[in-house]
C-alpha positions in Angstrom: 35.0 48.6 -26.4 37.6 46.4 -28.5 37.5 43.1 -29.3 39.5 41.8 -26.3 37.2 43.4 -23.7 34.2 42.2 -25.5 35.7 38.9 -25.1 36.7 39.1 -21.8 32.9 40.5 -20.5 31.5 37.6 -22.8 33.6 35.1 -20.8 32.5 36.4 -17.9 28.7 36.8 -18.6 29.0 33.0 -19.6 30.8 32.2 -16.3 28.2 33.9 -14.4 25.1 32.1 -16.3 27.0 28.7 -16.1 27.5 29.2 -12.4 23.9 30.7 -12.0 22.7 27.5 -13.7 24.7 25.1 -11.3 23.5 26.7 -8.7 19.4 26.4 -9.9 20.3 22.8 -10.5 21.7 22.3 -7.0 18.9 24.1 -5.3 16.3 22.0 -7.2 17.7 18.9 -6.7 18.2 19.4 -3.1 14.4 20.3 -3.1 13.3 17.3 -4.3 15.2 15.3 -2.2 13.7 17.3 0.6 10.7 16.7 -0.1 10.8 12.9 -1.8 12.0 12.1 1.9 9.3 14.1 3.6 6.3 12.3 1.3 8.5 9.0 2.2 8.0 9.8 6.2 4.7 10.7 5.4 3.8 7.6 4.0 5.9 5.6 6.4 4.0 6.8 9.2 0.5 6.7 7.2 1.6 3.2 6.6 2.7 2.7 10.3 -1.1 4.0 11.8 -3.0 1.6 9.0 -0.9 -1.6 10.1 -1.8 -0.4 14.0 -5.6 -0.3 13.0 -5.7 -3.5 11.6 -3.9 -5.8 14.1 -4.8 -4.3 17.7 -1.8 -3.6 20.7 -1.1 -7.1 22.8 -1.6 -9.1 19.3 2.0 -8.9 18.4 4.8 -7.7 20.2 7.5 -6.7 17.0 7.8 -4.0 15.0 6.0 -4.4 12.3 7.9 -2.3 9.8 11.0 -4.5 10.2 12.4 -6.7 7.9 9.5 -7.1 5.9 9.0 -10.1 3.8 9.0 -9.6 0.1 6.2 -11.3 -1.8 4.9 -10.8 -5.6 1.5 -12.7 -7.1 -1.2 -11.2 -9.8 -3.3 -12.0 -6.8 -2.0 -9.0 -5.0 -2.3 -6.6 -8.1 1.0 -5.5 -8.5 3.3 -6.8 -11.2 6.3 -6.1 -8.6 7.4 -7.2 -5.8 6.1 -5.6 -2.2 7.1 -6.0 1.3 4.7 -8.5 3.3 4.3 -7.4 7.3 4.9 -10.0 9.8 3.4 -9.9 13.0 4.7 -12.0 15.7 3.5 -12.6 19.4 5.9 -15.0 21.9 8.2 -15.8 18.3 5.2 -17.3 16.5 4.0 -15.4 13.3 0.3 -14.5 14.6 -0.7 -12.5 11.0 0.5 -11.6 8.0 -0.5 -7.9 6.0 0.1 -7.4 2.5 0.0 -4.8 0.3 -2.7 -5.3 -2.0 -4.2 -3.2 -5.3 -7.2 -3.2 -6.9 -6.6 -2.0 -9.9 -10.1 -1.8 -11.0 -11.5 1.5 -8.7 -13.6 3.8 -10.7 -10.7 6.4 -10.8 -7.8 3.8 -11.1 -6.4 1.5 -8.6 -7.2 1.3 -4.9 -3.9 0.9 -2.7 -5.0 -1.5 0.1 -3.6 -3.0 3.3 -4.6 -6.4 3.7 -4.3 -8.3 7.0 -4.6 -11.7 7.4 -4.2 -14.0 10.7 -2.2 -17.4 10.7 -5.8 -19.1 11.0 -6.7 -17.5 7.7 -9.3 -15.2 9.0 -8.9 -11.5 8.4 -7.6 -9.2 11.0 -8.7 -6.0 8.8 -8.3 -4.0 5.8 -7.3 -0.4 5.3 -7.0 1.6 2.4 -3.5 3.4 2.1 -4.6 5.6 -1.1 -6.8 5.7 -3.8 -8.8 8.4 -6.3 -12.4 7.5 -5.9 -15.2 10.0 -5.9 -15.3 12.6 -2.7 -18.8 11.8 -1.5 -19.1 8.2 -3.3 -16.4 6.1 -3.7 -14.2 7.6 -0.9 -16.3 5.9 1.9 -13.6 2.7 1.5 -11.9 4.9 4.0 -12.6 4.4 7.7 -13.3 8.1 8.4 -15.4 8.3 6.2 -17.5 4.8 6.9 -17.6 2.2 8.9 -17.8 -0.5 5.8 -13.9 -1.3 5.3 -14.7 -2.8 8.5 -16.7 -5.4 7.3 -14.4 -7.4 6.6 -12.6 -8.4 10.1 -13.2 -12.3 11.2 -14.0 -13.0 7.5 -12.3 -15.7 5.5 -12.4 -17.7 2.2 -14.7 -20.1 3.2 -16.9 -17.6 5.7 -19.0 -16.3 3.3 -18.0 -18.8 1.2 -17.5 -18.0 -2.7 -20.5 -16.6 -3.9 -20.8 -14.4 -0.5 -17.5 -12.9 -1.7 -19.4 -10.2 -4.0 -21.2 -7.0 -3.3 -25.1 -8.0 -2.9 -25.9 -6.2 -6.2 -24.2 -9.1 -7.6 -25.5 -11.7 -5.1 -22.8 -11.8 -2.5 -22.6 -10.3 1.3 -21.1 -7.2 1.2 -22.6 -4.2 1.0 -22.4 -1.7 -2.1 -22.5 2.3 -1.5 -25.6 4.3 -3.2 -24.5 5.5 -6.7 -20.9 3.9 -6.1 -20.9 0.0 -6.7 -17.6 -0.2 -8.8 -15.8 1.3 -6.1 -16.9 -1.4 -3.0 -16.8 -4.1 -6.0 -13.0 -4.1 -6.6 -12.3 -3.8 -3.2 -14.5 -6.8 -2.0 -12.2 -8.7 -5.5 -8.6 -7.4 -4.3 -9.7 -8.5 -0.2 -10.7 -11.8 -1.5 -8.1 -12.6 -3.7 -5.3 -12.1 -0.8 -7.2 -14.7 1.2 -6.6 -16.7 -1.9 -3.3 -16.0 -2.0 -2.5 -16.9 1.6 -4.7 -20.1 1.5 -2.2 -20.5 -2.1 0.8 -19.7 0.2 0.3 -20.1 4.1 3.2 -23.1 4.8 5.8 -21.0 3.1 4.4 -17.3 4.6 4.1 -18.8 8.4 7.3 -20.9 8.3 9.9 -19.5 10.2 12.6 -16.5 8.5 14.8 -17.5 6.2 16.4 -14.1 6.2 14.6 -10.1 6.2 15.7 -10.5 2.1 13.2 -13.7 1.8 11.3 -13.2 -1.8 8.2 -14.7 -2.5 7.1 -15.1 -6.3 3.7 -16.5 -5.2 
């Protein structure tokens, strides 16, 4: 083979690897856009469920996903902004649910949903992820115990500070055998979005201003 031909199958083995690697690039990409946009719906709808749970059918009558509010405050545990969730009944805001974080779990941050009604008592609380302990911490999760529900009809005042503690530390809730750091920074996180509310409740209940509305808290 001369040096021409060498060149020429060169040039073509280069085409073919160039056009190989355009092609792996392609497919990957359109992979993880695939499946960024399936874990999206996932969430969406995991998200969709937890927001059903915690404010019952017949106490709103929107959809709550829709043009969320956009709120940011250390008392929510998130350094960012996050969509707030408006629930409305005959066009009066009848609760509010906010995404919420405790970042102190045992295994890292607890990803919470928060509701909270224009009276200031809570509607409920849901946990959207987290990392805890199979067996231990992971009873935060309603199928896995009944205590997340502990917290419905509560409020700042009702228990009042000190009740806003897990009883190992002197306060009403509940901690779980051989898990109290889990139930501890939940029972934190829950009460400081009550604070936040109480903080914020004539701007969060007055009417829209827009579905862009920001919130720095």
């Amino acid at each position: 083979m001369n040096l021409p031909e060498i060149s020429r199958s060169m040039l073509k083995n280069s085409v073919i690897l160039g056009l190989f690697a355009v092609f792996t690039v392609g497919l990957v990409a359109i992979t993880q856009q695939g499946t960024a946009e399936r874990i999206a719906s996932a969430e969406r709808d995991a998200k969709a469920r937890a927001l059903s749970e915690i404010l019952p059918a017949g106490s709103y009558d929107n959809h709550l996903l829709d043009h969320p509010r956009s709120v940011q405050s250390p008392l929510l545990g998130y350094s960012q902004a996050k969509p707030a969730y408006v629930a409305r009944l005959n066009g009066q805001i009848s609760a509010v649910i906010f995404q919420v974080s405790a970042p102190d779990g045992y295994s890292g941050a607890i990803h919470l949903l928060v509701g909270v009604k224009a009276d200031g008592t809570l509607a409920g609380v849901r946990v959207i992820s987290h990392k805890e302990t199979p067996g231990l911490g992971d009873k935060i999760e309603l199928s896995k115990s009944p205590w997340i529900g502990a917290f419905a009809g509560t409020s700042l005042t009702a228990p009042d500070e000190s009740g806003w503690a897990v009883k190992k530390d002197g306060g009403q809730f509940d901690q779980f055998a051989g898990a109290t750091i889990t139930p501890r920074a939940v029972v934190k996180a829950v009460h400081q979005a009550l604070q936040y509310f109480d903080q914020q409740r004539e701007h969060l209940l007055a009417p829209d201003t827009g579905s862009g509305e920001h919130d720095n808290g």
